[in-house]
C-alpha positions as CSV (number, residue, x, y, z in Angstrom):
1,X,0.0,0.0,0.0
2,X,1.1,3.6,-1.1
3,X,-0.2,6.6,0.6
4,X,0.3,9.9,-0.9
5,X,-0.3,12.6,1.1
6,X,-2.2,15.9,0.1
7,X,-2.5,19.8,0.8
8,X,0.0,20.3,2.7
9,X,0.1,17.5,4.7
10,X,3.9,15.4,5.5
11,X,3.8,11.5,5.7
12,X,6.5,10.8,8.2
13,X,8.3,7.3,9.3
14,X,8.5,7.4,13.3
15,X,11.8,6.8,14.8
16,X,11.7,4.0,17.5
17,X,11.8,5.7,20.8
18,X,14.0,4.2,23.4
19,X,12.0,3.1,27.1
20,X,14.5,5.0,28.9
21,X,16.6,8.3,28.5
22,X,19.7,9.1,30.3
23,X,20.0,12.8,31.7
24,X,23.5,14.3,31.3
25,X,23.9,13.8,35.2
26,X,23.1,10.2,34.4
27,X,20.0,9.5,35.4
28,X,17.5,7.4,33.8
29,X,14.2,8.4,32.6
30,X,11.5,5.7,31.8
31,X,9.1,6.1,29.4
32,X,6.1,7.7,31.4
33,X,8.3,10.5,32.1
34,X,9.5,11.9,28.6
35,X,6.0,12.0,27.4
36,X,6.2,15.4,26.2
37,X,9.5,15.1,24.3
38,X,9.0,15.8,20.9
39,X,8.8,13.3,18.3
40,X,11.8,12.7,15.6
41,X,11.2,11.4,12.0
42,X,11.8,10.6,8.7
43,X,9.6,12.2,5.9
44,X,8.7,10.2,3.4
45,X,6.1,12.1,1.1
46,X,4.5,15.2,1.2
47,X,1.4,17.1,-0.9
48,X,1.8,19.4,-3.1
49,X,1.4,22.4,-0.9
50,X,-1.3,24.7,0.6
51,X,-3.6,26.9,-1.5
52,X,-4.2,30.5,-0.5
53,X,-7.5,32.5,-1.0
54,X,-6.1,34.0,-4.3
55,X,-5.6,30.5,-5.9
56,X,-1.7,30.4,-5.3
57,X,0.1,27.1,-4.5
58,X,2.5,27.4,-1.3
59,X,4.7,24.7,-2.1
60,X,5.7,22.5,1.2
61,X,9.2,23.1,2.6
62,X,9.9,19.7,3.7
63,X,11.1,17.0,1.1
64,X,10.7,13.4,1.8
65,X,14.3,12.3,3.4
66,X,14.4,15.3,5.7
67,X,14.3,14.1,9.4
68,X,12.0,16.4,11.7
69,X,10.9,17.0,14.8
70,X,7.5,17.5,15.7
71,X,4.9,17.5,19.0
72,X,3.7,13.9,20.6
73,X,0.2,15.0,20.6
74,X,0.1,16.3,16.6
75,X,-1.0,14.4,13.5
76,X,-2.7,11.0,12.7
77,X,-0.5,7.8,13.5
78,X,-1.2,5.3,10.7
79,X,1.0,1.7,9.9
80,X,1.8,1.1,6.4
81,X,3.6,-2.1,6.2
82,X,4.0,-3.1,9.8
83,X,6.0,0.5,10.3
84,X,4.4,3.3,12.2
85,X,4.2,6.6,10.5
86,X,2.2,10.2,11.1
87,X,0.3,12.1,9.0
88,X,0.6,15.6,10.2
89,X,0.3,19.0,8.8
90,X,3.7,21.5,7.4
91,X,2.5,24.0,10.4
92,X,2.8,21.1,13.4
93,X,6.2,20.3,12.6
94,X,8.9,21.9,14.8
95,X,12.0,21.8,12.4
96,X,14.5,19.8,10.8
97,X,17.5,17.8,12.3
98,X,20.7,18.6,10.2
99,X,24.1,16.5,10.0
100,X,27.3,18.6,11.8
């Protein structure tokens, strides 16, 4: 199954998240407690882009490959071949994650 995504909506492939973080003072954090951490990425389609009032496209700024960071509680989570994805609009996402 394909899924292509429309407006200006991003199809993204969730990271695993680990059940525990470590602090940098070393302590460990289960699950419950990093709820509200935001959500990393990879995008893997996106729509052609918003239309204003006046007719004009807005292209998306996001291109599939682009690894993101976005809110826990934003989006639709869907599973397209046994892998858990989001569907989420250009505006909920947070940024991208660049390479040093």
């Amino acid at each position: 199954m394909a899924f292509q995504p429309i407006s200006n909506n991003i199809l993204i492939k969730l990271d695993a998240r680990p059940k525990e973080l470590k602090t940098a003072g070393g302590l460990f954090l289960p699950d419950k407690s990093t709820g509200g951490l935001p959500l990393q990425g990879e995008v893997v389609a996106v729509g052609a882009g918003k239309v204003t009032d006046k007719g004009q496209l807005i292209p998306v700024t996001f291109k599939p490959g682009d690894r993101v960071v976005f809110g826990k509680y934003g989006g639709t989570e869907l599973t397209i071949h046994e892998e858990k994805h989001i569907i989420i609009p250009e505006n909920q996402l947070m940024g991208v994650l660049k390479d040093d």
